[in-house]
C-alpha positions in Angstrom: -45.8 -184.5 306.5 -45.5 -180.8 307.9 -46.9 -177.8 305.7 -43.3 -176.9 304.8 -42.5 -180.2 303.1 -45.8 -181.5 301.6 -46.0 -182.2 298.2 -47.0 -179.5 295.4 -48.8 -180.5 292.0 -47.0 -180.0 289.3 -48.3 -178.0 285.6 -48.8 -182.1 284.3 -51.1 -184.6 285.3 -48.9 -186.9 287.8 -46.0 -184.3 288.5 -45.5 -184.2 292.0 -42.6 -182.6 293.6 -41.1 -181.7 297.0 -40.9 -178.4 298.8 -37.3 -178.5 301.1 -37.1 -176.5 303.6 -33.3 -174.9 304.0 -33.2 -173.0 307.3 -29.6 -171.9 306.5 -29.8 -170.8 303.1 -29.1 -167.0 303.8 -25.8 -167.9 305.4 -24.8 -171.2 302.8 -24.7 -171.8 299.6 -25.7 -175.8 298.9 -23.0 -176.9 296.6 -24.2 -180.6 296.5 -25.7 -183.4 298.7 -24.6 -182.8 302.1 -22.2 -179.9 301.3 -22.3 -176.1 302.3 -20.1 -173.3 301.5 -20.6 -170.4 303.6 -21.2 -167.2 302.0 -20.0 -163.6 303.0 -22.5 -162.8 305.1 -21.9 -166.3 307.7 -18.7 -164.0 308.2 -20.2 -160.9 309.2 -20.4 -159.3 313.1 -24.2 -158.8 313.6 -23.2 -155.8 315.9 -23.8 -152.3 314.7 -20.2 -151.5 315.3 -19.0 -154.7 314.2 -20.5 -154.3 310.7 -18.8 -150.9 310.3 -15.4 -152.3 311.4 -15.9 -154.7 309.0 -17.3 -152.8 305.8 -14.0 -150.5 306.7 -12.0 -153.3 306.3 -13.2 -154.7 303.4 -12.8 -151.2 301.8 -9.5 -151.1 303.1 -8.0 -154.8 302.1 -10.7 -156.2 300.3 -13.3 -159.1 300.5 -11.9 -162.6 301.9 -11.2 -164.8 299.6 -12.6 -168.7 299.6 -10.0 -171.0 299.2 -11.5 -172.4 295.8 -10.0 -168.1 294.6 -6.8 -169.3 295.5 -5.7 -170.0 292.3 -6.3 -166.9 290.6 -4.4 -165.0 293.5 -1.6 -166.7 291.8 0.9 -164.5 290.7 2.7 -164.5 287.0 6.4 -163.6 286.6 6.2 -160.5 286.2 4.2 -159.4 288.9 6.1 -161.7 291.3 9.5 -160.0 290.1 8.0 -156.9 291.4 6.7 -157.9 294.8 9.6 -160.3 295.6 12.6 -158.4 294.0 12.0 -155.2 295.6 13.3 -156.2 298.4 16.7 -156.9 297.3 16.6 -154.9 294.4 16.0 -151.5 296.3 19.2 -152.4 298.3 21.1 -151.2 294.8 20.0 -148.0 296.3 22.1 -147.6 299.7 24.7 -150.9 299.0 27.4 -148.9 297.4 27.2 -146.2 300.1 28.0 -148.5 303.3 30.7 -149.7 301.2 31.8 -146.3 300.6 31.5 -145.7 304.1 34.0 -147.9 305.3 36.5 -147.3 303.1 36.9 -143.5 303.2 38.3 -144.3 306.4 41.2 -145.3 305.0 41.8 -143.0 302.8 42.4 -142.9 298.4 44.1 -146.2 298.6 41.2 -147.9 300.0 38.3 -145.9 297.7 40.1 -147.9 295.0 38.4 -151.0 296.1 35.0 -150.0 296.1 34.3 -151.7 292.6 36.7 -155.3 293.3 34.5 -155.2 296.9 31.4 -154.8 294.6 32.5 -157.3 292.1 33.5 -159.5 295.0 29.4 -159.5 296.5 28.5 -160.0 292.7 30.2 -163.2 293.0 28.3 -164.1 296.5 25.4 -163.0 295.1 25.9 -165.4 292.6 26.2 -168.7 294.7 23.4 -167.6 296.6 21.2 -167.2 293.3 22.4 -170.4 292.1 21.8 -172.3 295.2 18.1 -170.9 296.1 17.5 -171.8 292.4 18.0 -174.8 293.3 16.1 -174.7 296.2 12.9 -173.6 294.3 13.0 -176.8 292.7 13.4 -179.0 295.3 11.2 -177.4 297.6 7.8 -176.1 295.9 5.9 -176.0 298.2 8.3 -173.0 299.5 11.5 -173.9 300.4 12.6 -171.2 303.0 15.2 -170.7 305.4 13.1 -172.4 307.7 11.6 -174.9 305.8 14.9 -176.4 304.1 16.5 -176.4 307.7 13.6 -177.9 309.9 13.9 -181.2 307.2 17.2 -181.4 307.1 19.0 -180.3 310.2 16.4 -180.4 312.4 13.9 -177.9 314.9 16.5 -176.1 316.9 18.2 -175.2 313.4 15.2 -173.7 311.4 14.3 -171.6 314.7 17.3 -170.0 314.8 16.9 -169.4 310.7 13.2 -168.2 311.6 14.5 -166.2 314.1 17.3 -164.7 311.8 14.8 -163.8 309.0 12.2 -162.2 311.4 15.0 -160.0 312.1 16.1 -159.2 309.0 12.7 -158.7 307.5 12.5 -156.2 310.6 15.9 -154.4 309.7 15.2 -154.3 305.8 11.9 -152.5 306.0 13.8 -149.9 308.2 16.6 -149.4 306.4 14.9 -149.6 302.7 12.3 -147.3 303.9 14.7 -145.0 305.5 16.9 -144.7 302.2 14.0 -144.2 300.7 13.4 -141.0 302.4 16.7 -140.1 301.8 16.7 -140.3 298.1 13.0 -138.4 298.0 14.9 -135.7 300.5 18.3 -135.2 298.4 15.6 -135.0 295.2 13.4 -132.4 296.9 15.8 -131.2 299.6 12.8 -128.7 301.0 11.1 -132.1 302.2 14.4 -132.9 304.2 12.8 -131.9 307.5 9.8 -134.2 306.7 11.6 -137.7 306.0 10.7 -138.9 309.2 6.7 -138.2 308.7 7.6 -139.5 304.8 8.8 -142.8 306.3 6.4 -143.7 308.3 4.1 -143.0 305.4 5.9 -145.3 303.2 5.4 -148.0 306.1 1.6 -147.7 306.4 1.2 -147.7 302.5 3.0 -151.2 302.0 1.6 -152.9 305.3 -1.5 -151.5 303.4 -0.8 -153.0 299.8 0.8 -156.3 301.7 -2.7 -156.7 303.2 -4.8 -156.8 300.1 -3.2 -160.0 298.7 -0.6 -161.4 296.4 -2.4 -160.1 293.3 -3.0 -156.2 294.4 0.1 -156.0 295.9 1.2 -156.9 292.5 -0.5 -154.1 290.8 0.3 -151.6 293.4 3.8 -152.5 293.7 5.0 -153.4 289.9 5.3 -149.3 288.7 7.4 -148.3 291.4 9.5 -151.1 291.2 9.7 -151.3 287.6 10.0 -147.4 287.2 13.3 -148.0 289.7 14.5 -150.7 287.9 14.2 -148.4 284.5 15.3 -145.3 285.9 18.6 -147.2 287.5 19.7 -148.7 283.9 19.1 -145.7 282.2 21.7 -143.9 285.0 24.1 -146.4 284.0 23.6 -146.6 281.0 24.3 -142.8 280.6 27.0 -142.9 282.8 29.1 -145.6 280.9 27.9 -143.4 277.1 29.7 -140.8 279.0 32.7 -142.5 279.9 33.1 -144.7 277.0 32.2 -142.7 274.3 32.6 -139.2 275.1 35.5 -140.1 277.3 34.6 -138.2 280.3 37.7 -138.7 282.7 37.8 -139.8 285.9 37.8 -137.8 289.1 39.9 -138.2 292.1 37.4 -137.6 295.5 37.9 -134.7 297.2 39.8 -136.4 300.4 42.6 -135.7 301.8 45.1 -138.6 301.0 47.0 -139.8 304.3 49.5 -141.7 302.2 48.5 -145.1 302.5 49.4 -148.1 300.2 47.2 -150.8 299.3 49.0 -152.9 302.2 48.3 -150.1 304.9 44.7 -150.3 304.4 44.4 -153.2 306.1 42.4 -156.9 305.5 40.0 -155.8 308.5 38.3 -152.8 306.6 38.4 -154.5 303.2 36.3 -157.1 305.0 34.7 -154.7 307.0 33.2 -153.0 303.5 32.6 -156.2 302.5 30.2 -156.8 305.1 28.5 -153.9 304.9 28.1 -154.1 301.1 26.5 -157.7 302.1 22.8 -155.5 302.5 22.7 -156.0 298.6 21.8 -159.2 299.2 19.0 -159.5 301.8 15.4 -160.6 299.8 16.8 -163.0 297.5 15.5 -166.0 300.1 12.2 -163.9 299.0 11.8 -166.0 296.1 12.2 -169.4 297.2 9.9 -168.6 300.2 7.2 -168.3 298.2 7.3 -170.5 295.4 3.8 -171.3 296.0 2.3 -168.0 294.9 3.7 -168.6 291.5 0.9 -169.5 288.7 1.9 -173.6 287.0 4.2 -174.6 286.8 5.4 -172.8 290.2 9.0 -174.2 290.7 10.1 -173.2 287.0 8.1 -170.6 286.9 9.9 -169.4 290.7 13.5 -170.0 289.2 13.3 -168.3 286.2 11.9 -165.2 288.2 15.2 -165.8 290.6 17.7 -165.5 287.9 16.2 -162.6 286.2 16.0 -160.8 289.8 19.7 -161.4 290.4 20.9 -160.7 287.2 19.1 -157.1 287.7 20.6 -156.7 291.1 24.0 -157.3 290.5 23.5 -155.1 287.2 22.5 -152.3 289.5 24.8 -152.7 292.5 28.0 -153.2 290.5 27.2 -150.6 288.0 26.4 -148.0 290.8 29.5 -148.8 292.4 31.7 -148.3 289.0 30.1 -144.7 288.4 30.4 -143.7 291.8 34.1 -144.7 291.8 35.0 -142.9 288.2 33.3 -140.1 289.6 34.5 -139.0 292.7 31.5 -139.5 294.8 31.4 -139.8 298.5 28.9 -140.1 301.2 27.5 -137.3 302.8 24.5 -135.8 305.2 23.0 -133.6 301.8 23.1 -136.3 299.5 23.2 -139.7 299.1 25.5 -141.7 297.2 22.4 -142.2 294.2 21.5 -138.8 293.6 25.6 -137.5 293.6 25.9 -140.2 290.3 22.9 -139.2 288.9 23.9 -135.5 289.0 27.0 -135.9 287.2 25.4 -137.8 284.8 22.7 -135.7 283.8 24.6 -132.3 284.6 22.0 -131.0 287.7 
């Protein structure tokens, strides 16, 4: 027997034990017979450089987590409504606009529909809801676009849905980030020259807060989206007080009519707006994606989350719509769509 692993006396008469030599203890930790679990430092670059890359990360995005902390990254309902509603949720914020946007082309007759166009999404939005609810329970172990066409229609068709959502995802983190510099810049119009530099800002700070993990990203992102959510009600709120109770009147937009009737406006550009109005619902596949990240049960849990989510949006986007209709408002470079509402409202 080798000095390493000879016996040792023990304090009693008779008490012998073993001394075990573990040559990998500063790397494992020796959970039970025959079983390691690596520790943080089995990770680590032993380069110079390679340990500062790697301390900057961890400052950055945090330690890895061991698959035994998965559980405890899962995510309750509230903070899941805020990481996987803003998505569509934030698309309250430009929605009525492109709708706008269409139908000033044809003039007062078509402004009339912006709220039946709005009403009209409401109802898709519905459907949608209803039928990724369903999803969430029949799929929980996420029941994406992908997923839920690879098992029942086959490769071919959840590559083109991958495909579709990779794009989207691309396009919404565009154009949500770029109405959000919008709205910051018709708030603090001296910034207007900056909304590029405040963009790509915005970018880096939620690739950042992404990074860390389902559960930071929750408490990073719940405030904002919350405060939003808060801020949008009490807009509509006060808007609808105003008209309803103190009877504020409605005002005609300040376009020139070019004498069109309801037929002259034309099934193309009421579809058109429809279309565009669409952007209020990209994110609510968000949801059913990642029904795993909800805590037990995760498929209730995930579809209760999904109602509440578009129940809020279609709040939002329909109520948005109805203000910006009673009040006259129309899209412009100086302002967006938002910030005109809120300024009747609140008298700026």
């Amino acid at each position: 027997m080798s000095d390493e692993r000879r016996p040792i006396r023990g304090r009693k008469p008779g008490d012998r034990r073993m001394r075990v030599e573990r040559p990998y203890a500063e790397f494992f930790r020796y959970t039970a017979s025959g079983s390691l679990m690596a520790k943080p430092r089995a990770h680590e670059d032993r380069r110079p450089l390679g340990r500062v890359l790697a301390r900057a990360r961890r400052v950055l995005i945090g330690r890895p987590l061991a698959t035994a902390e998965e559980i405890g990254e899962r995510l309750s309902k509230a903070k899941a409504l805020a990481i996987f509603s803003s998505d569509a949720i934030s698309s309250s914020a430009y929605a009525t606009e492109e709708i706008l946007r269409v139908l000033v082309l044809g003039g007062l007759a078509a402004l009339t529909l912006s709220v039946p166009v709005s009403i009209g999404i409401a109802l898709l939005l519905t459907m949608v809801a209803i039928s990724y609810r369903q999803i969430c329970i029949a799929y929980p172990n996420g029941g994406g676009s992908y997923s839920v066409a690879k098992a029942n229609l086959g490769r071919m068709a959840s590559l083109v849905a991958a495909s579709a959502l990779l794009i989207d995802y691309t396009l919404t983190v565009a154009v949500s980030i770029s109405s959000a510099s919008e709205q910051i810049a018709s708030a603090f119009p001296e910034l207007h020259a900056w909304k590029v530099l405040i963009g790509v800002v915005a970018i880096a700070l939620v690739t950042l807060g992404n990074l860390r993990g389902l559960r930071e990203s929750g408490n990073i992102f719940a405030l904002p989206t919350y405060l939003f959510i808060g801020s949008a009600l009490l807009m509509i709120g006060m808007g609808v007080f105003r008209i309803v109770v103190e009877g504020q009147p409605a005002v005609a937009p300040a376009i020139q009519d070019v004498g069109g009737t309801l037929e002259a406006v034309g099934l193309l550009l009421v579809l058109r707006a429809f279309a565009s109005g669409s952007v209020a619902l990209t994110g609510t596949e968000a949801i059913a994606t990642g029904v795993p990240a909800f805590k037990p049960p995760e498929p209730r849990n995930a579809a209760t989350t999904l109602v509440v989510m578009a129940g809020m949006l279609g709040i939002l986007f329909v109520g948005i719509t109805f203000l910006a209709s009673h009040f006259g408002v129309l899209p412009n470079e100086e302002q967006t769509v938002v910030a005109q509402v809120a300024a009747q409202i609140y008298g700026a």
